[in-house]
Backbone as JSON, one array per atom type, in Angstrom:
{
  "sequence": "XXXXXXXXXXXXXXXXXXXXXXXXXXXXXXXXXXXXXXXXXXXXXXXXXXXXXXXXXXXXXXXXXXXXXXXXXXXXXXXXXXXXXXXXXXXXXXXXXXXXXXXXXXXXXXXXXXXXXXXXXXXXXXXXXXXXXXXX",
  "N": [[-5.44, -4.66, -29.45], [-4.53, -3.2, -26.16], [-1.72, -2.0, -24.83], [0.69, -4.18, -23.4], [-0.15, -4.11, -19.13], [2.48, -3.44, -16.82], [2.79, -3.46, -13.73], [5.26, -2.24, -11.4], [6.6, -2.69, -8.06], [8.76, -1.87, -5.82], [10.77, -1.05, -3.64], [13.28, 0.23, -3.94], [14.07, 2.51, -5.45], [15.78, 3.33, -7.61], [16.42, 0.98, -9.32], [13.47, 0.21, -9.51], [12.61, 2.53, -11.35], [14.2, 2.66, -13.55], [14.1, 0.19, -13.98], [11.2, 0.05, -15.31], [11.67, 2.26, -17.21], [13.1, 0.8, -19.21], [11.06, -1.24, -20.02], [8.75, 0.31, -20.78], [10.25, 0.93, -23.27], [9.98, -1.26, -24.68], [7.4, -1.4, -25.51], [5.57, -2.0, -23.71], [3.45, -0.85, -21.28], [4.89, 0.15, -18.09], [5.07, 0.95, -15.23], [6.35, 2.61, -12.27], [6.21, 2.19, -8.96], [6.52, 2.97, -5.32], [6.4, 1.39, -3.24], [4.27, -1.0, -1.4], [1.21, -0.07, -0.86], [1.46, 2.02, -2.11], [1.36, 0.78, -4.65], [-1.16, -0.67, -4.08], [-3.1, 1.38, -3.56], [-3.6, 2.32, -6.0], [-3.98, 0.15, -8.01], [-6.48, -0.14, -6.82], [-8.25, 1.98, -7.85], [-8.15, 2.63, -10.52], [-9.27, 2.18, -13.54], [-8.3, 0.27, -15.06], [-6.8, -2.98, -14.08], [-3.56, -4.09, -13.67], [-1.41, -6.05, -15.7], [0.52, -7.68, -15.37], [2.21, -7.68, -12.13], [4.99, -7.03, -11.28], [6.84, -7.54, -8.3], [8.67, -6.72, -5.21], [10.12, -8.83, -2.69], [11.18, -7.6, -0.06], [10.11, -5.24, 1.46], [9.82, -2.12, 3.79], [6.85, -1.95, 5.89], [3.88, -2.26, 4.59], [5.07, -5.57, 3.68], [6.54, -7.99, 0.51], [4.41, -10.39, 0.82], [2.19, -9.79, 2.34], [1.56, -7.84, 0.55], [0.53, -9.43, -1.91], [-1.0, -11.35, -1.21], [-3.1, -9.5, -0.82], [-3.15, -8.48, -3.51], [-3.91, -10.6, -4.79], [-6.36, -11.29, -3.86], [-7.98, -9.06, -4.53], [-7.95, -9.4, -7.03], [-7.89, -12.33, -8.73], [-6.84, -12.49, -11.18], [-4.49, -11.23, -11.93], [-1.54, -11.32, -12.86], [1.53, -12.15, -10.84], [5.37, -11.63, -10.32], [7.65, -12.74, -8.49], [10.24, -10.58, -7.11], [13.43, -10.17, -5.9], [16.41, -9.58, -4.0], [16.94, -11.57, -1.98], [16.97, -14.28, -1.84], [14.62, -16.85, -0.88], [14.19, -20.31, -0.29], [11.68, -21.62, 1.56], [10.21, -19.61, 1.53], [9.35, -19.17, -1.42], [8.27, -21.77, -1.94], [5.75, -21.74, -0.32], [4.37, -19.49, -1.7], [3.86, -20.61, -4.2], [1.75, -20.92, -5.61], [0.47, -19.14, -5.59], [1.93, -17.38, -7.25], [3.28, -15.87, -10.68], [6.31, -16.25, -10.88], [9.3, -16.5, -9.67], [12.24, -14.4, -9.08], [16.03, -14.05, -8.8], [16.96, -11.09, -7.9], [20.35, -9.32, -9.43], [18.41, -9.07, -11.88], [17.78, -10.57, -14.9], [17.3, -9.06, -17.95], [16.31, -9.95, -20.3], [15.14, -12.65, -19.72], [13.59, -11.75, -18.05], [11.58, -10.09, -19.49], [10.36, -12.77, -21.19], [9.14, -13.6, -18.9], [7.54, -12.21, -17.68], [6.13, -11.84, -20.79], [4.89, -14.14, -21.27], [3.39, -14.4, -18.53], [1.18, -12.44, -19.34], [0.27, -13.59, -21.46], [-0.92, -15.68, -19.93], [-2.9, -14.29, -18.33], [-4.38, -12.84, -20.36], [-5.37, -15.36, -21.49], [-7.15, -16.55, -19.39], [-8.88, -14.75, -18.86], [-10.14, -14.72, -21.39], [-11.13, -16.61, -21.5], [-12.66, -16.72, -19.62], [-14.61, -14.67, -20.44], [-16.13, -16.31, -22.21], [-17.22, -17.55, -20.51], [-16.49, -19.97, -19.61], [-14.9, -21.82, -17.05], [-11.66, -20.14, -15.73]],
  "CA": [[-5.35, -4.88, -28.01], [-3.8, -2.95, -25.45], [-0.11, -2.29, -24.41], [0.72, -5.02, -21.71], [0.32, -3.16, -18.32], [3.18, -3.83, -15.62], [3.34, -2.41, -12.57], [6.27, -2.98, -11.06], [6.61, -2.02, -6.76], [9.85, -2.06, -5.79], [11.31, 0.19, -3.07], [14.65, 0.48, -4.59], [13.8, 3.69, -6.78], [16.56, 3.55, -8.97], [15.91, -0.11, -10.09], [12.08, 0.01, -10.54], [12.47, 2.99, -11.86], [14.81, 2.22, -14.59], [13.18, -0.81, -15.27], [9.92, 0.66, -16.38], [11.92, 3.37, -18.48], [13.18, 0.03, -19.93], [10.0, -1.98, -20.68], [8.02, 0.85, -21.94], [10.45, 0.99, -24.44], [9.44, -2.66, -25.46], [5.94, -1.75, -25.83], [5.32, -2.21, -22.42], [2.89, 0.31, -20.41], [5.42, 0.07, -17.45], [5.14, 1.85, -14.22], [6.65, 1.82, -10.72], [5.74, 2.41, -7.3], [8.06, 2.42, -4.09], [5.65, 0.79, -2.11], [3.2, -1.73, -1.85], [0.49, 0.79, -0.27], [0.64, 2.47, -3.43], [0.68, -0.49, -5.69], [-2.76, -1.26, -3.49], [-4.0, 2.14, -3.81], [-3.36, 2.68, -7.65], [-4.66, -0.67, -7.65], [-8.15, 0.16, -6.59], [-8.37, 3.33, -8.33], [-7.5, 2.76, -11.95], [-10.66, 1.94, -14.67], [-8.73, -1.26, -15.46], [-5.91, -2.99, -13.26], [-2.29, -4.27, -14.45], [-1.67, -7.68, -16.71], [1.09, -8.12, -14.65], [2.57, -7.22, -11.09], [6.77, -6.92, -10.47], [6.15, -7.19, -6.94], [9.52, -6.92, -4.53], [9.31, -9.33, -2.06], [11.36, -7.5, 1.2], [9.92, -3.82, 1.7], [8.93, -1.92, 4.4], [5.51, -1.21, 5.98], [3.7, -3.7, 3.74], [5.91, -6.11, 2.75], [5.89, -8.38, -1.02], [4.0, -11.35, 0.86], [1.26, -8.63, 2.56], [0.58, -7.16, -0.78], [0.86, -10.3, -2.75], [-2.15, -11.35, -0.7], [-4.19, -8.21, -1.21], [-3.73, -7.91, -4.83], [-5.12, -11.86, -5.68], [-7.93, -11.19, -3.08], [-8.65, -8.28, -5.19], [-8.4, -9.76, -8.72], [-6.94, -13.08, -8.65], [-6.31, -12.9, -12.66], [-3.4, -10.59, -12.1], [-0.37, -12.09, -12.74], [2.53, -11.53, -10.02], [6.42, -11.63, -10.68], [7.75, -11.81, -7.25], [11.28, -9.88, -7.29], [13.8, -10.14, -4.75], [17.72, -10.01, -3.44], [17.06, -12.32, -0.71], [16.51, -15.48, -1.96], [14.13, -18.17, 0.3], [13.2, -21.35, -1.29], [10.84, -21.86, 1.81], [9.17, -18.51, 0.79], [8.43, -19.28, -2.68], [7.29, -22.9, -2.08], [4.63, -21.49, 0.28], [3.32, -18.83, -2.43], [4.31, -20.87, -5.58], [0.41, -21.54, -6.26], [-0.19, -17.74, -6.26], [3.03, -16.43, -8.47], [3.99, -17.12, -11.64], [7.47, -16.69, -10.74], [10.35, -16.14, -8.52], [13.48, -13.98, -9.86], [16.44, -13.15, -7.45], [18.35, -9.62, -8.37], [19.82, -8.38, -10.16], [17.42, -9.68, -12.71], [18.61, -10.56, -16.37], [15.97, -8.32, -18.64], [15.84, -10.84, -21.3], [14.78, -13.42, -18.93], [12.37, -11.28, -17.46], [10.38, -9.71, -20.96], [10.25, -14.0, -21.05], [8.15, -14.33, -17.92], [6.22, -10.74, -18.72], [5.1, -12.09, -21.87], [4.34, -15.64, -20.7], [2.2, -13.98, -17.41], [0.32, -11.84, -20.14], [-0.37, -14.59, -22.27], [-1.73, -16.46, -19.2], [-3.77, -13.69, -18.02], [-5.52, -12.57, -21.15], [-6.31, -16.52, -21.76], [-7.55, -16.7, -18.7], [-9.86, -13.58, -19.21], [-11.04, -14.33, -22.44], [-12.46, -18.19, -21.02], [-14.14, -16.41, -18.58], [-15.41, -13.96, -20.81], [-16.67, -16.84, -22.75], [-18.4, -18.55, -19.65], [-15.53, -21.06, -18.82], [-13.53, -21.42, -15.47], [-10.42, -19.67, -16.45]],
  "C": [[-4.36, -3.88, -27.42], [-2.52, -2.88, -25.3], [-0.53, -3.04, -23.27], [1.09, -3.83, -20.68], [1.3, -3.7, -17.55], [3.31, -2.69, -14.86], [4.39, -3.09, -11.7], [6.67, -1.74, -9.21], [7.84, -2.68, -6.21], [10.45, -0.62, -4.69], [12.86, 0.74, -3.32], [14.47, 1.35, -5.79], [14.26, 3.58, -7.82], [16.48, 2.18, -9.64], [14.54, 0.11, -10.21], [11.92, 1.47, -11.21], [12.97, 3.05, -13.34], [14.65, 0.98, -15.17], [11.64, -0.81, -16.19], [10.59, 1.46, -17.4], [12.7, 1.62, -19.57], [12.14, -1.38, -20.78], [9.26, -1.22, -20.97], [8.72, 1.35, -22.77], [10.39, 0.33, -25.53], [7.9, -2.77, -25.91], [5.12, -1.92, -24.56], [4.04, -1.14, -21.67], [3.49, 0.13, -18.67], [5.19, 1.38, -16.29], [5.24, 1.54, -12.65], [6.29, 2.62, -9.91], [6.97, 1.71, -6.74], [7.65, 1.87, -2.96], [4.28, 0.06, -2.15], [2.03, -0.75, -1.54], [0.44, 1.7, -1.7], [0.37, 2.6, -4.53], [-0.92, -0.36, -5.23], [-3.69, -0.34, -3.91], [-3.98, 2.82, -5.62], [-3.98, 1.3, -7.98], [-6.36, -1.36, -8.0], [-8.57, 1.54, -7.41], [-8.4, 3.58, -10.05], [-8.6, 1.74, -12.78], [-9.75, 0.25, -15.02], [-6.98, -1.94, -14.81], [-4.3, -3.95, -14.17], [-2.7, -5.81, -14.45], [-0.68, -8.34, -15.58], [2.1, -7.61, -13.54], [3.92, -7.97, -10.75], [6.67, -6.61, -9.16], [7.8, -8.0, -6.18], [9.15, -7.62, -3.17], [9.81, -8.44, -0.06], [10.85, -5.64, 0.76], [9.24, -3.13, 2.92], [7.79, -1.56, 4.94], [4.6, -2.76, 5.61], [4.75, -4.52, 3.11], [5.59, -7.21, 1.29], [4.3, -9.42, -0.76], [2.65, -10.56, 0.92], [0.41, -8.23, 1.16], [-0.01, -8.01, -1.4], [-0.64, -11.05, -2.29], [-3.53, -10.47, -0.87], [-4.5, -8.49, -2.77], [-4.37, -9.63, -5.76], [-6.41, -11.77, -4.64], [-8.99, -9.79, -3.63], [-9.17, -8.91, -6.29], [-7.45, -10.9, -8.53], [-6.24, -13.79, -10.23], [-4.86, -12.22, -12.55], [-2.2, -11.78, -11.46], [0.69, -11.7, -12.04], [3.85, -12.15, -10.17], [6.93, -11.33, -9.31], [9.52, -11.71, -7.08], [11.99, -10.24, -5.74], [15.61, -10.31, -4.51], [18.09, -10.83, -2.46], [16.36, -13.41, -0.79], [16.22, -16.49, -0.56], [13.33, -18.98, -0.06], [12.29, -21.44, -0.64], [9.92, -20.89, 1.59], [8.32, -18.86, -0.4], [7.75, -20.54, -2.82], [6.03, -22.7, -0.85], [3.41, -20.54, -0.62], [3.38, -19.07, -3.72], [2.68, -20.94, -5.89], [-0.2, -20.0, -6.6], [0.75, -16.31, -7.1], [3.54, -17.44, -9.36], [5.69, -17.63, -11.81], [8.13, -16.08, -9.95], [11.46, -15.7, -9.61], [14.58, -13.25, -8.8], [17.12, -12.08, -8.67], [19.48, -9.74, -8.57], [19.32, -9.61, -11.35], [18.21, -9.22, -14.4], [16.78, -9.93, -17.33], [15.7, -9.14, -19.44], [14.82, -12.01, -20.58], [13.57, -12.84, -18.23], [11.14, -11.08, -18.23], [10.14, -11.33, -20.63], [8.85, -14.19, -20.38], [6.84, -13.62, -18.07], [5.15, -11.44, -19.15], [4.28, -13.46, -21.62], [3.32, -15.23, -19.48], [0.99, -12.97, -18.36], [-0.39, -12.9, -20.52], [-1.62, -15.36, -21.34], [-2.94, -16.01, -18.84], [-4.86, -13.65, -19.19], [-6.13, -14.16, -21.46], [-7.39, -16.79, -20.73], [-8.83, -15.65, -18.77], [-10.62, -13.87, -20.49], [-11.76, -16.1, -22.64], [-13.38, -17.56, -20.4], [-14.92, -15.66, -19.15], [-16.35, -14.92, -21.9], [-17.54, -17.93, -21.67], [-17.81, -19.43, -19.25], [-14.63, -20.63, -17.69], [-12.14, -21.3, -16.07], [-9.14, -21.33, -15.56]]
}
């Protein structure tokens, strides 16, 4: 099987950038974007789309909620990690049914690989019911 993909969109360069150089050293296929716009368009473009989406939730232009919307109306197997320094419980109990989790910044890496591997797990089960004919 595959390296797990993450894409991780984050407009804070120097964190999502240094956290992909730190999960594709776990095995990871890690890669960031500084904007949801081109999370969306990498997205649509790419032969097979990420296991799981580090998705910041304040950015400008599109912001996390905006995207976060797009990318389960694309594929609603992809698993989303929604990132953030600006914790708002009423935020995440409005999109708790479409992320698997909430993490405020700075984010503990151990704790994170954790949720990763646990949103992988979910996904590929979920993919490999449906590929057997059951509602994931």
């Amino acid at each position: 099987m595959a390296d797990p993909w993450v894409l991780i969109v984050d407009d804070e360069k120097e964190f999502a950038s240094t956290l992909a150089e730190r999960l594709n050293l776990r095995n990871m296929e890690a890669v960031a974007v500084y904007c949801a716009e081109d999370a969306l368009s990498l997205i649509h473009t790419v032969d097979h789309v990420p296991d799981v989406v580090l998705l910041d939730l304040k950015m400008p232009n599109i912001d996390g909620l905006q995207a976060l919307e797009a990318i389960k109306q694309y594929d609603p197997s992809i698993e989303v990690i929604m990132l953030t320094g600006h914790g708002d419980k009423n935020i995440v109990e409005g999109i708790s049914n479409m992320i698997l989790a909430y993490i405020i910044k700075p984010v503990d890496l151990k704790e994170l690989i954790k949720k990763i591997n646990g949103a992988i797990e979910k996904r590929r089960a979920a993919l490999s019911g449906a590929d057997q004919g059951r509602i994931p």
